[in-house]
OpenMM code with the backbone's topology and positions (N, CA, C; nanometers):
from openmm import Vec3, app, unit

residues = "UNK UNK UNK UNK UNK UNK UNK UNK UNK UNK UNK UNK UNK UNK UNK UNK UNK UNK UNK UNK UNK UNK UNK UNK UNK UNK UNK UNK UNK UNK UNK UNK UNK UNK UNK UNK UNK UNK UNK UNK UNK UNK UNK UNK UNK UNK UNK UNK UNK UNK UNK UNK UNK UNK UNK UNK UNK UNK UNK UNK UNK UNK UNK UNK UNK UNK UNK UNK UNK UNK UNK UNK UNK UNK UNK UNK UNK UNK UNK UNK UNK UNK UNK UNK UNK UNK UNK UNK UNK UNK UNK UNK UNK UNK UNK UNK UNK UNK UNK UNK UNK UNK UNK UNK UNK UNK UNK UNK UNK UNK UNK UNK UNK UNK UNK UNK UNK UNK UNK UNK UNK UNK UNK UNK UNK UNK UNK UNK UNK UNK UNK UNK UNK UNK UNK UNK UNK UNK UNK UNK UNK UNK UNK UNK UNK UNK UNK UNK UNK UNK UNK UNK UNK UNK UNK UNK UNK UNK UNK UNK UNK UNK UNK UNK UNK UNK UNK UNK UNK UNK UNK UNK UNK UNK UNK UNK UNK UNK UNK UNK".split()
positions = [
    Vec3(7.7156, -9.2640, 5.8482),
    Vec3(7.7969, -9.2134, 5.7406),
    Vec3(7.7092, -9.1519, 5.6324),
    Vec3(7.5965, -9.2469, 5.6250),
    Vec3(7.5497, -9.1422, 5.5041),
    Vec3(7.4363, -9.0304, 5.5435),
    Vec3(7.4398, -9.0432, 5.6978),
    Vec3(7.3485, -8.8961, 5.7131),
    Vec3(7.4466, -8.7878, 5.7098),
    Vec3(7.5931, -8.8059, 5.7436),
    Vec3(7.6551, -8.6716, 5.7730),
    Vec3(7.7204, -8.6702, 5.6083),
    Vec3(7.6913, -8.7422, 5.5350),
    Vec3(7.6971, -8.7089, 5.3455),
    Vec3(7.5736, -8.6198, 5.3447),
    Vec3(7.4554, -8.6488, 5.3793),
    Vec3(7.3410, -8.5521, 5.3485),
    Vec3(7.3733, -8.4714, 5.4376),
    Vec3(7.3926, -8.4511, 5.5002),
    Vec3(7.4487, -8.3298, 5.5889),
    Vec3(7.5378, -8.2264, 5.5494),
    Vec3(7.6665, -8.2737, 5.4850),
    Vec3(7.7691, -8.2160, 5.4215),
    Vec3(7.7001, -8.1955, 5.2989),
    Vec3(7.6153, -8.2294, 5.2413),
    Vec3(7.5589, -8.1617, 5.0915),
    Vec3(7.5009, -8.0943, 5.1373),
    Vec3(7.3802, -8.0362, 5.2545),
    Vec3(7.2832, -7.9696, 5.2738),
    Vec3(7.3862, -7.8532, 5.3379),
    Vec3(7.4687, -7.8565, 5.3880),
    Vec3(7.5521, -7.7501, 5.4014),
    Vec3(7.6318, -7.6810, 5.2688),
    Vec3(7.6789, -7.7696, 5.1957),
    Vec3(7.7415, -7.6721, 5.0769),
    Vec3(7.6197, -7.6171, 4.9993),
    Vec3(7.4676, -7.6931, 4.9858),
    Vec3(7.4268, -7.6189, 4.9291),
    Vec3(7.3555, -7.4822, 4.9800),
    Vec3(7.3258, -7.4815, 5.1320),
    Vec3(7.2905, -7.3628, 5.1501),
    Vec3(7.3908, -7.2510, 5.1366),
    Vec3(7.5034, -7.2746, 5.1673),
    Vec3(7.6216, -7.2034, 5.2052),
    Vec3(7.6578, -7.1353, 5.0376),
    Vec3(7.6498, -7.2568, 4.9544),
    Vec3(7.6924, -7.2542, 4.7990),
    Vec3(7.6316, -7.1707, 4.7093),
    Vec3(7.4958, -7.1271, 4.7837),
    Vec3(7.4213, -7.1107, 4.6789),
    Vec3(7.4040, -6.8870, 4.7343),
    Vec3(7.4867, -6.8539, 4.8043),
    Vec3(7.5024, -6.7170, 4.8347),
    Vec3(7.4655, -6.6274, 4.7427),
    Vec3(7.3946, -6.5411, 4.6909),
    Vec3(7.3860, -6.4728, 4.5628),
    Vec3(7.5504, -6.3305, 4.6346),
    Vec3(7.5861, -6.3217, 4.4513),
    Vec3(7.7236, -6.2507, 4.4812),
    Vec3(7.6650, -6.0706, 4.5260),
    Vec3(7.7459, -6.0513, 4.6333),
    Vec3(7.7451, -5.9068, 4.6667),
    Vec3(7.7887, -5.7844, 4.5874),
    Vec3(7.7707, -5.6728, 4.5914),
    Vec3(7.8399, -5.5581, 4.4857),
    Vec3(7.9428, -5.5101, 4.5943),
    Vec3(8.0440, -5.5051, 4.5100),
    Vec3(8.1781, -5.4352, 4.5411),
    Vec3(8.1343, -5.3092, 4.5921),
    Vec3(8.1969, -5.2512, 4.7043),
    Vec3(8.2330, -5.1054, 4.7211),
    Vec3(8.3471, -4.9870, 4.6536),
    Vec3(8.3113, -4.9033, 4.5672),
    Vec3(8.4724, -4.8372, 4.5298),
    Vec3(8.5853, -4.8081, 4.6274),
    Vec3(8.6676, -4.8244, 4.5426),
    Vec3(8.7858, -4.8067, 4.6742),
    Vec3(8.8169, -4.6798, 4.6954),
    Vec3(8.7778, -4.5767, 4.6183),
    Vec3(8.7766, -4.4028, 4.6119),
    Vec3(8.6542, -4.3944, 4.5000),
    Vec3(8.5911, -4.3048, 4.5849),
    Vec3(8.5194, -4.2087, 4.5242),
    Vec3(8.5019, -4.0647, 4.4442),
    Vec3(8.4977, -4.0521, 4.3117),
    Vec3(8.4890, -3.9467, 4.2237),
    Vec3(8.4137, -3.8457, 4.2168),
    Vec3(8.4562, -3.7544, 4.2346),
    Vec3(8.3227, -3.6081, 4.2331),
    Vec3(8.3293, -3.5950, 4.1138),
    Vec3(8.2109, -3.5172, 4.0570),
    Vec3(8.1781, -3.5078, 3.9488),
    Vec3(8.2500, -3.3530, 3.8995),
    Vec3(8.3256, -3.3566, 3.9833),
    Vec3(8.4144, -3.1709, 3.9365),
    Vec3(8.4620, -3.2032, 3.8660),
    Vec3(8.5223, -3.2920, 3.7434),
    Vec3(8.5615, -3.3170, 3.6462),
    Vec3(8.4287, -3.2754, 3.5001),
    Vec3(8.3819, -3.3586, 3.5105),
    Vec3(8.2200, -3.3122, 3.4075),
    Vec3(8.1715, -3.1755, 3.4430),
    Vec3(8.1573, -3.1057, 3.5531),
    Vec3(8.0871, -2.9922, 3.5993),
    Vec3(8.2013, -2.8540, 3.4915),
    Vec3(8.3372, -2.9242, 3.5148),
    Vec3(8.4553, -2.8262, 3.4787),
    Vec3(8.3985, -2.8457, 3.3145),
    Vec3(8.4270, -2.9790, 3.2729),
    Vec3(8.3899, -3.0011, 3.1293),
    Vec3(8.2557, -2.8901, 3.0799),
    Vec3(8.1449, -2.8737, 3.1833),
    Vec3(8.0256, -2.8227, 3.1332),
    Vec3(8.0335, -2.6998, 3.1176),
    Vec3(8.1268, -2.6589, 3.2033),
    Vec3(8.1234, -2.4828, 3.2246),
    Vec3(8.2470, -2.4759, 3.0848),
    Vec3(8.3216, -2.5269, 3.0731),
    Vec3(8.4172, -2.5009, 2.9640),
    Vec3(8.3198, -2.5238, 2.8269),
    Vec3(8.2489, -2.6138, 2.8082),
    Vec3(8.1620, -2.6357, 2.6718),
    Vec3(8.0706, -2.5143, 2.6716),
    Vec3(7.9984, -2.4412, 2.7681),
    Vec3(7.8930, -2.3580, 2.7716),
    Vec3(7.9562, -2.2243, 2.7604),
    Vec3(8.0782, -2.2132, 2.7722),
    Vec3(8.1798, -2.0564, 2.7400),
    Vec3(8.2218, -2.0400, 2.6290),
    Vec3(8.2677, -2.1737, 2.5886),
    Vec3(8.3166, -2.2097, 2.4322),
    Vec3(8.2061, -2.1769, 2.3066),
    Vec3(8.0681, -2.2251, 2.3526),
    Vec3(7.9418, -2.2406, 2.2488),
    Vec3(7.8839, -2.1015, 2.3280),
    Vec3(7.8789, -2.0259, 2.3722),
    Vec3(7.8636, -1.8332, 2.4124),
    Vec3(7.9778, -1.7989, 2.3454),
    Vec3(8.0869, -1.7955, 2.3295),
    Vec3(8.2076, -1.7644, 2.2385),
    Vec3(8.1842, -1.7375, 2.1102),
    Vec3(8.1624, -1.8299, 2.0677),
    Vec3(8.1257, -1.8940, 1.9160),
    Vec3(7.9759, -1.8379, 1.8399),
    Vec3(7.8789, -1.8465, 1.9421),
    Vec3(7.7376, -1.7924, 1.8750),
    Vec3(7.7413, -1.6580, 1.9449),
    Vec3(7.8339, -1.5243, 1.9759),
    Vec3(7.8648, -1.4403, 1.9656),
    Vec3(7.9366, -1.4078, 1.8756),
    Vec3(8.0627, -1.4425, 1.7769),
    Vec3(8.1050, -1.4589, 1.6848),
    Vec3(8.0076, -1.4986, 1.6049),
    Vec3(7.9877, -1.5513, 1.5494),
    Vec3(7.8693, -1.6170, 1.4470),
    Vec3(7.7741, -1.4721, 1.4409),
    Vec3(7.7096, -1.4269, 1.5536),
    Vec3(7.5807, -1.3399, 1.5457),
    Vec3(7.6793, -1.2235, 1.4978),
    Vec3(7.7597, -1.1623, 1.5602),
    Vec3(7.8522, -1.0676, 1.4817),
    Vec3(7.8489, -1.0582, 1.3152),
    Vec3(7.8759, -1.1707, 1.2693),
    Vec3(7.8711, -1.2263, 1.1023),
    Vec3(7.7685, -1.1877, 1.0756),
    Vec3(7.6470, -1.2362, 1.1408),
    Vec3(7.5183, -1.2177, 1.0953),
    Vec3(7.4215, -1.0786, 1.0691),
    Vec3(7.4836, -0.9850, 1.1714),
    Vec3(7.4854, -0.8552, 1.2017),
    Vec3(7.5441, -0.7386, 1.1027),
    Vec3(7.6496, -0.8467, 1.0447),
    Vec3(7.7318, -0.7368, 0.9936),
    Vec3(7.6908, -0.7912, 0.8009),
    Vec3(7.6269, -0.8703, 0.8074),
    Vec3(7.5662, -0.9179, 0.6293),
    Vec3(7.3589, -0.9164, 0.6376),
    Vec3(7.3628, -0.7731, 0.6476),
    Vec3(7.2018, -0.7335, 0.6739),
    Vec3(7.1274, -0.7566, 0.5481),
    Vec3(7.1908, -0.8156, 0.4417),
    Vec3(7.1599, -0.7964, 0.3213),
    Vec3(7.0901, -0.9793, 0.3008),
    Vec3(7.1777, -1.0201, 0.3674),
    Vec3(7.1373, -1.2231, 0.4378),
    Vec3(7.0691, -1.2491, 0.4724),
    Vec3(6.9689, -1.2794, 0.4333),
    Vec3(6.8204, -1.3170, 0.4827),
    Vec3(6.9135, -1.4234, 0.6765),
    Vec3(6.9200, -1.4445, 0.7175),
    Vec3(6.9642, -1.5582, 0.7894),
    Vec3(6.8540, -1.6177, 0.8660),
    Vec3(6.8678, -1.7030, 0.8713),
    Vec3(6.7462, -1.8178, 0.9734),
    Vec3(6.8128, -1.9218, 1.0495),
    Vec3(6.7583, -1.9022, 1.1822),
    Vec3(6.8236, -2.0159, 1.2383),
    Vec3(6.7299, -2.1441, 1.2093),
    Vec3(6.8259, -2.2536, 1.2059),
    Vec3(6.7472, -2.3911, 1.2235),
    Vec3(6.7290, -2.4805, 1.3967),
    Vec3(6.6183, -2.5508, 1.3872),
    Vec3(6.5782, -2.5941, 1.5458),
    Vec3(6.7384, -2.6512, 1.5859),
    Vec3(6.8437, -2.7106, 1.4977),
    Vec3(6.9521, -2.8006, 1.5256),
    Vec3(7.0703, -2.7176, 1.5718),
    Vec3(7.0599, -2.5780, 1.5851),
    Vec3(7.1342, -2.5171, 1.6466),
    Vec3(7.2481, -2.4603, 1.5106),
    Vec3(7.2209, -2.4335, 1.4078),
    Vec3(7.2801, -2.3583, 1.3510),
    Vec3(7.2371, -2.2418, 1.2403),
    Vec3(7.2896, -2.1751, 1.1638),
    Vec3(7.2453, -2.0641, 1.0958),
    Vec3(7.2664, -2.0556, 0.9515),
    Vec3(7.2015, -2.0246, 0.8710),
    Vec3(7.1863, -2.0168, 0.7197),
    Vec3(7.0980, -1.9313, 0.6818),
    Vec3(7.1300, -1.8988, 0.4893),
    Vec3(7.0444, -1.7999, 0.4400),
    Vec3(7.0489, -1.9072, 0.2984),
    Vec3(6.9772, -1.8418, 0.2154),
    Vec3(6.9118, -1.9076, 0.0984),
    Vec3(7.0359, -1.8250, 0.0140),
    Vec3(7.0931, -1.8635, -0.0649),
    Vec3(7.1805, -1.7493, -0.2195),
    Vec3(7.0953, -1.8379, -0.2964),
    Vec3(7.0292, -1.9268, -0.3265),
    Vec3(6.9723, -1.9680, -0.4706),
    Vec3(6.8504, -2.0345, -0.3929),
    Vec3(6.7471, -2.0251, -0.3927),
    Vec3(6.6267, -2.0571, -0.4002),
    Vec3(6.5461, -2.0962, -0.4786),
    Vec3(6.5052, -2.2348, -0.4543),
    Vec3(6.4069, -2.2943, -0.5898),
    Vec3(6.2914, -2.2368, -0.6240),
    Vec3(6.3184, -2.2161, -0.7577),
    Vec3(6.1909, -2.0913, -0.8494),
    Vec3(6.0863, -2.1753, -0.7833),
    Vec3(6.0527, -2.3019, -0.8186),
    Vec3(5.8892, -2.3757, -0.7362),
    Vec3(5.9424, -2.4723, -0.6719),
    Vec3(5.8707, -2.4164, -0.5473),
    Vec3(5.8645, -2.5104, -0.4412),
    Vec3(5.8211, -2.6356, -0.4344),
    Vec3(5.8849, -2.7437, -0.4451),
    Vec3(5.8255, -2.8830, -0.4596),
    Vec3(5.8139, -2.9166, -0.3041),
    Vec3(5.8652, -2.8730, -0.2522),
    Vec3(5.8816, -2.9722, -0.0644),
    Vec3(5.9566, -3.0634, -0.0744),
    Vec3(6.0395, -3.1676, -0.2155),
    Vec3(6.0944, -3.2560, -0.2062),
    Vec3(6.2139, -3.2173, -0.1491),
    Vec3(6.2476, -3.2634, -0.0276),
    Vec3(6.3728, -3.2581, 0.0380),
    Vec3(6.3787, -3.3823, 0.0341),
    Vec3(6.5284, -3.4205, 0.0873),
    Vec3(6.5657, -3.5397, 0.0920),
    Vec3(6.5451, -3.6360, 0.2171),
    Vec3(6.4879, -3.7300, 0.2320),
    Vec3(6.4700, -3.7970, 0.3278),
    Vec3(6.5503, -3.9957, 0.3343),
    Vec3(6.5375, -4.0346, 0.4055),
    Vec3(6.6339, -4.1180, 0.4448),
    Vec3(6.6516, -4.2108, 0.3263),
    Vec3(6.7692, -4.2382, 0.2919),
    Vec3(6.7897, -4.3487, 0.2238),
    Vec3(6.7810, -4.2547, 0.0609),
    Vec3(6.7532, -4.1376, 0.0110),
    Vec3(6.7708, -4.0523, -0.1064),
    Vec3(6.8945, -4.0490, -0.1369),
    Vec3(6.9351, -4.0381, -0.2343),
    Vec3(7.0972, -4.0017, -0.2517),
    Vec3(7.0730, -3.8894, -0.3159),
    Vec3(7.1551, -3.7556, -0.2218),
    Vec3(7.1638, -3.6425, -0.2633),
    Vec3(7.3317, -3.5980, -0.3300),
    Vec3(7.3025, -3.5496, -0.4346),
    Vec3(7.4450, -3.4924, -0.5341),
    Vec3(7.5026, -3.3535, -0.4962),
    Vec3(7.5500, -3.3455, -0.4279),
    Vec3(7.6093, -3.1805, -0.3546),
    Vec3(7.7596, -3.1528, -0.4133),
    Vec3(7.7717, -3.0170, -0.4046),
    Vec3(7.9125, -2.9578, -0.4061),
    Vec3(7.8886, -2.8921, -0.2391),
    Vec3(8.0217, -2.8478, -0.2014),
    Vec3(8.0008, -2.7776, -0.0808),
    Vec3(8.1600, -2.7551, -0.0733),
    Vec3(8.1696, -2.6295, 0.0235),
    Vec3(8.3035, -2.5708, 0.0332),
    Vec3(8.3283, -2.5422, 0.1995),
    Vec3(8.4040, -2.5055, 0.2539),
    Vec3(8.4545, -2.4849, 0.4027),
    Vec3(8.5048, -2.3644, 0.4199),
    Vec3(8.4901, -2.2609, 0.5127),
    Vec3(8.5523, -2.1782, 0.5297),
    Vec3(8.5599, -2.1432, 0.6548),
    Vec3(8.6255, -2.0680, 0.7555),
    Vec3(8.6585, -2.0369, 0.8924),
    Vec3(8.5349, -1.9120, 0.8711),
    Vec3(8.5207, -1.8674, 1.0174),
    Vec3(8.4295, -1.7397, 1.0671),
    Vec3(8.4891, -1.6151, 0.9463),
    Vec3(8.6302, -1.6015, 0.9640),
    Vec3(8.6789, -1.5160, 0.8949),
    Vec3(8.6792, -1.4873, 0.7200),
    Vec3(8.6297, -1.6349, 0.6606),
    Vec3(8.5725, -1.6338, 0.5396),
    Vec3(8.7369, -1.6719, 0.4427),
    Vec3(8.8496, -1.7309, 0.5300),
    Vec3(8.9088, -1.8080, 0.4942),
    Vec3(8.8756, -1.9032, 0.4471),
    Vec3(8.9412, -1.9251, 0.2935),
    Vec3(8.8804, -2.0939, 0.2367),
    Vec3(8.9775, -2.2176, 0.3473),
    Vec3(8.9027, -2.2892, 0.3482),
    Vec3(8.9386, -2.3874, 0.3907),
    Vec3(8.9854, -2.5457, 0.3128),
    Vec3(8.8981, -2.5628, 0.2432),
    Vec3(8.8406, -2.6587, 0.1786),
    Vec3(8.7527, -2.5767, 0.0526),
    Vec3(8.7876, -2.5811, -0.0830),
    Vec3(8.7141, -2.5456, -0.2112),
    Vec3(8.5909, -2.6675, -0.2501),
    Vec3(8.5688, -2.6383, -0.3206),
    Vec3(8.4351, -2.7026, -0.4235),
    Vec3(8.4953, -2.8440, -0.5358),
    Vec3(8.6361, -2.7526, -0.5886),
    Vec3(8.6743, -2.7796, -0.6368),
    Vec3(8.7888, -2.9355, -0.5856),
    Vec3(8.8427, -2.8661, -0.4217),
    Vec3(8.9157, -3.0020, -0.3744),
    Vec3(8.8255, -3.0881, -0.3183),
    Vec3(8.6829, -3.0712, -0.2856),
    Vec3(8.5832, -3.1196, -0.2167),
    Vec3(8.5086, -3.2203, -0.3296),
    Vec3(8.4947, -3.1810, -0.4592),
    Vec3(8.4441, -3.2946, -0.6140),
    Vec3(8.2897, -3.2835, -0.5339),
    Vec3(8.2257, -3.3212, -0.6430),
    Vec3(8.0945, -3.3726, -0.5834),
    Vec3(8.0607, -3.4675, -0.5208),
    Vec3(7.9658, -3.4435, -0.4259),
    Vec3(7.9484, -3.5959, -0.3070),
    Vec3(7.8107, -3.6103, -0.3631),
    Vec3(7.7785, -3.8135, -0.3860),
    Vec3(7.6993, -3.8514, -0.3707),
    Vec3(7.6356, -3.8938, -0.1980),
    Vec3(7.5755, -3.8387, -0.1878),
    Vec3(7.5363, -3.9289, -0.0133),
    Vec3(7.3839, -3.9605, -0.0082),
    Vec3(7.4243, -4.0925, 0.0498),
    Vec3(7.3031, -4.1848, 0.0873),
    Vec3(7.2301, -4.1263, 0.2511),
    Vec3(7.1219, -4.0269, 0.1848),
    Vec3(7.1205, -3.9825, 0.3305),
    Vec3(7.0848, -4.0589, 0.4585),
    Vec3(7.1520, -4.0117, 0.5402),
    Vec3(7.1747, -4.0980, 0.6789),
    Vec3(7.2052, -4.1704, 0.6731),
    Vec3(7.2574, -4.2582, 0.5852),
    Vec3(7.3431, -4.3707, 0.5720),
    Vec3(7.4540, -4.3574, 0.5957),
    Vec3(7.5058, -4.2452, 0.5661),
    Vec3(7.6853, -4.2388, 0.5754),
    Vec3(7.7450, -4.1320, 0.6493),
    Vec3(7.8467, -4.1729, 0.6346),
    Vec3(7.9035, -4.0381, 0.7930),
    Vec3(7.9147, -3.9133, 0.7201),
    Vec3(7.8787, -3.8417, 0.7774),
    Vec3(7.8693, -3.6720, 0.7461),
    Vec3(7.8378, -3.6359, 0.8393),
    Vec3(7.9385, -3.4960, 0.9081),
    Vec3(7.9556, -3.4077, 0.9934),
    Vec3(7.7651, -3.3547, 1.0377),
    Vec3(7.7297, -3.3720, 1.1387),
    Vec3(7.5885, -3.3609, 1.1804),
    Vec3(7.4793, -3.2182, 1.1085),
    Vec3(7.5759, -3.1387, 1.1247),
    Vec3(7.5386, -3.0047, 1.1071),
    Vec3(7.5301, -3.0197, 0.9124),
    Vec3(7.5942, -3.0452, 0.8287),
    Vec3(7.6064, -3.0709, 0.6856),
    Vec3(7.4694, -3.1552, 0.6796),
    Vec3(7.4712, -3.2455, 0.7477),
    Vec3(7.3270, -3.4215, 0.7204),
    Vec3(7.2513, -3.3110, 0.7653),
    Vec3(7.1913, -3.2556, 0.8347),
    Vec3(7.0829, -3.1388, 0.9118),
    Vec3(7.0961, -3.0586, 0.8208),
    Vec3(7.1585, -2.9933, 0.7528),
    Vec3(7.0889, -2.8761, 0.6413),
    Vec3(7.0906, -2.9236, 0.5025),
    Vec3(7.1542, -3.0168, 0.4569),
    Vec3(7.1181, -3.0949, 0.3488),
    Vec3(6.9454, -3.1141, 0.3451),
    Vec3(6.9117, -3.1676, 0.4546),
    Vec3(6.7626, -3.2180, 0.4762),
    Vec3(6.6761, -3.0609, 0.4632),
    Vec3(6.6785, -2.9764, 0.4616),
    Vec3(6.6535, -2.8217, 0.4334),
    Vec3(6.6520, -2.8257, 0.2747),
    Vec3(6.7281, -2.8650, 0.2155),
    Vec3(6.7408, -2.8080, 0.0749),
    Vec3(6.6550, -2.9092, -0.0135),
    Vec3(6.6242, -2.8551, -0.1241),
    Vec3(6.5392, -2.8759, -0.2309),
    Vec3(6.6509, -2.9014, -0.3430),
    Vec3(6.6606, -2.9612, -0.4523),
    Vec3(6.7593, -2.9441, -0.5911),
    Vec3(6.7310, -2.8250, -0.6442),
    Vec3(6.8482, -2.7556, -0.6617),
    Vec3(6.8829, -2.6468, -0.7339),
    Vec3(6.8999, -2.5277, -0.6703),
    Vec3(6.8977, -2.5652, -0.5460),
    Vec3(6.8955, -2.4550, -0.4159),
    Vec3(7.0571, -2.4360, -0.3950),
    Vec3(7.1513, -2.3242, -0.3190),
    Vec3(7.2080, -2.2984, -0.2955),
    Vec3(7.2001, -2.2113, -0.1327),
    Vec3(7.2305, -2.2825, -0.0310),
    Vec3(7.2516, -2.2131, 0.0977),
    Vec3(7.3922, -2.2285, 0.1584),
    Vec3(7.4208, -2.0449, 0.2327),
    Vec3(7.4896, -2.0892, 0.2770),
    Vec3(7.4778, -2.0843, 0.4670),
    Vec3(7.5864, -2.1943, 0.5113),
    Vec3(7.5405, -2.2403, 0.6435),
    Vec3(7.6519, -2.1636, 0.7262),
    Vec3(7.6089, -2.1364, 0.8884),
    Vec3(7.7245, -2.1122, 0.9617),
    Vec3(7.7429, -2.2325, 1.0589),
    Vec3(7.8078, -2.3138, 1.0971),
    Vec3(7.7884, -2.3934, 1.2012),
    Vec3(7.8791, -2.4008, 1.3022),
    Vec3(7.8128, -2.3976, 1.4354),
    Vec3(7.9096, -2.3608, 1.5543),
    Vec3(7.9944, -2.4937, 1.5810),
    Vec3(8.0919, -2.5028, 1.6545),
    Vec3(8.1950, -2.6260, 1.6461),
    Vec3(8.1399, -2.7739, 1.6630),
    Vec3(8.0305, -2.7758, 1.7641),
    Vec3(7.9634, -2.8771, 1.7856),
    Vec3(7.8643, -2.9268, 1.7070),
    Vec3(7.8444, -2.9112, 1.5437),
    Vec3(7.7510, -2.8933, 1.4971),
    Vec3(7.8534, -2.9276, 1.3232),
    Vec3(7.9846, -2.8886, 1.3457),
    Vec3(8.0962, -2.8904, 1.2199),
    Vec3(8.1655, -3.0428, 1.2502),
    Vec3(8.2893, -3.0286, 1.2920),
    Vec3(8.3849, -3.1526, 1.3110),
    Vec3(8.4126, -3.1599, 1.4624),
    Vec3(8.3363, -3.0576, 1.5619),
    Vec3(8.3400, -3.0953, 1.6961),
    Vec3(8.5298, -3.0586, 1.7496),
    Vec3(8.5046, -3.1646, 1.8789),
    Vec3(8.6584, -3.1524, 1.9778),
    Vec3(8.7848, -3.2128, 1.8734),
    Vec3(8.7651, -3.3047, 1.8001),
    Vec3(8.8537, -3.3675, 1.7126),
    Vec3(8.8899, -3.3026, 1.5634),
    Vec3(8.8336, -3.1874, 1.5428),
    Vec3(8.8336, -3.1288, 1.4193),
    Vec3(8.8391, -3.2470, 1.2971),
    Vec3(8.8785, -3.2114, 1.1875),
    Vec3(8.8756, -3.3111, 1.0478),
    Vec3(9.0308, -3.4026, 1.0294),
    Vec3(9.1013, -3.4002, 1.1640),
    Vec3(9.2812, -3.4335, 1.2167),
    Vec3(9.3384, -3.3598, 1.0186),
    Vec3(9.3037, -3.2611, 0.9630),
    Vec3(9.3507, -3.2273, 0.8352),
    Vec3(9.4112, -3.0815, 0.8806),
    Vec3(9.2930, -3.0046, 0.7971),
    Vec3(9.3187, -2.8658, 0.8277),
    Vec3(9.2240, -2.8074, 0.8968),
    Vec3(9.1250, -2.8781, 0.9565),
    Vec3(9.0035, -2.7949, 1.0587),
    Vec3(9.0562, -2.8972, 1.2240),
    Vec3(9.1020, -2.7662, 1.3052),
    Vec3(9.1594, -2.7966, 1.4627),
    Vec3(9.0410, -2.7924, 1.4933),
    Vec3(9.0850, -2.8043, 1.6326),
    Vec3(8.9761, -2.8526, 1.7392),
    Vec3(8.8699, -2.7226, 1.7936),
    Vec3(8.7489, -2.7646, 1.7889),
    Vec3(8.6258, -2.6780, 1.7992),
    Vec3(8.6546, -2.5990, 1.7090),
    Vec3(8.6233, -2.5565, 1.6079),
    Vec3(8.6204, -2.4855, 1.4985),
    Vec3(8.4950, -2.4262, 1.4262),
    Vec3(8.4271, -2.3180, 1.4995),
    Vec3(8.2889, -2.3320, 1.4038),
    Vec3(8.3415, -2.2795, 1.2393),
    Vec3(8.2590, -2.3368, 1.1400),
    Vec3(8.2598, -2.2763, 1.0333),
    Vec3(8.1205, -2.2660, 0.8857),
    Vec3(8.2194, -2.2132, 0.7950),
    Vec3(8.1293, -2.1919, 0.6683),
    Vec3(8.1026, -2.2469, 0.5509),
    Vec3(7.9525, -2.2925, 0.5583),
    Vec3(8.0002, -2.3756, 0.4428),
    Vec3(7.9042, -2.3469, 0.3351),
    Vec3(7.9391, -2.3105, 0.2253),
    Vec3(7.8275, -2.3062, 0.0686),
    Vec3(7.7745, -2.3914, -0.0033),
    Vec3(7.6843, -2.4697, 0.0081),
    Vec3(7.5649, -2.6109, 0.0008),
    Vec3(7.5170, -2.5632, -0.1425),
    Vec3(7.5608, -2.6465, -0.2193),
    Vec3(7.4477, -2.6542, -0.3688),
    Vec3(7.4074, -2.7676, -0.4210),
    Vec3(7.2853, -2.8202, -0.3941),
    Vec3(7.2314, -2.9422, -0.4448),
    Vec3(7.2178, -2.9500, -0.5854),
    Vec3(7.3116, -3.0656, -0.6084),
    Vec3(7.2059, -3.0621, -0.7733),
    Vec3(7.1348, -3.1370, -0.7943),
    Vec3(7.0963, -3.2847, -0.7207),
    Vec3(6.9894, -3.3990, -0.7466),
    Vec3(6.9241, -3.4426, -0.6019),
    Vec3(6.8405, -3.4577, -0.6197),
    Vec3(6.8252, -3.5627, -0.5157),
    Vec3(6.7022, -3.7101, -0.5928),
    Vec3(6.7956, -3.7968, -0.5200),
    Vec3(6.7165, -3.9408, -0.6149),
    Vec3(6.6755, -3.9763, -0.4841),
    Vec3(6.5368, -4.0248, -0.5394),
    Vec3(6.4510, -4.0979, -0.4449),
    Vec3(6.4449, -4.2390, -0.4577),
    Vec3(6.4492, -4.2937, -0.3126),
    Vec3(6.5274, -4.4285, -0.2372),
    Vec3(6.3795, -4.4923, -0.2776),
    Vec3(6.4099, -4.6130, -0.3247),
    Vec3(6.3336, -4.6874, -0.4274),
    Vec3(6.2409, -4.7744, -0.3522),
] * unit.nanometer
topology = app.Topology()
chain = topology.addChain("A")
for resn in residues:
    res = topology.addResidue(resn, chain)
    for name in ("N", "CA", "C"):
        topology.addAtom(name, app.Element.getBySymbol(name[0]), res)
């Protein structure tokens, strides 16, 4: 009796101790879903920075520069001396800024927009705005073009900026305080 107890334990534990197998899917997904997604994002952003370069083409008077982050700006107010102080993480920069469509429709004023304090990179701001903020100096004035992916993206601002929307926006710093 008590060898077939050690017996019956030496069986559950070899048996017990199985490491668990991976499931097989029960259907398999092609990736023609993402491939469709890629070719639709890469027609949309050729769309858009054809539009945009049009703008750019047609205001020869605009210094314009692209930035490495994939969007476009010119200087309207430029700091008399160059300090280099841009804003870097954790600065709180004092901005006005305004919105406008390709077409130079207001969107959003200066005036309904108030001044923003922002803790840079600390707080949510549209990618393309946090990326040229970091460009500006106090007392500078640029203005930006930014293609949809770069503004409020597939979800627009759910306000008055729809979905993929590149647009315009007029950046004027007036402070930037350095993070202590």
């Amino acid at each position: 009796m008590k060898h077939s107890l050690y017996l019956l334990l030496l069986i559950i534990t070899v048996f017990g101790c199985k490491t668990p197998e991976a499931r097989t899917p029960v259907s398999v997904k092609s990736g023609s879903t993402i491939d469709a997604s890629i070719e639709r994002n890469k027609a949309l952003n050729k769309k858009e920075t054809e539009a945009i370069k049009a703008i750019i083409n047609a205001q020869p008077e605009n210094k314009y520069q692209t930035s490495g982050n994939g969007f476009w700006y010119y200087y309207n107010t430029k700091a008399e001396i160059e300090t280099k102080v841009t804003p870097k993480f954790g600065d709180i920069v004092k901005y006005t800024y305004n919105v406008k469509s390709l077409k130079g429709q207001s969107i959003y004023t200066k005036e309904e927009l108030k001044i923003q304090n922002y803790a840079m990179d600390q707080q949510e701001l549209f990618s393309g705005l946090r990326e040229g903020l970091k460009l500006m100096q106090a007392g500078e004035t640029v203005t930006f073009i930014f293609p949809s992916h770069k503004a409020y993206g597939y979800y627009g601002d759910e306000d008055r900026i729809g979905t993929s929307v590149p647009i315009i926006c007029e950046v004027s710093v007036h402070s930037i305080t350095k993070k202590e």
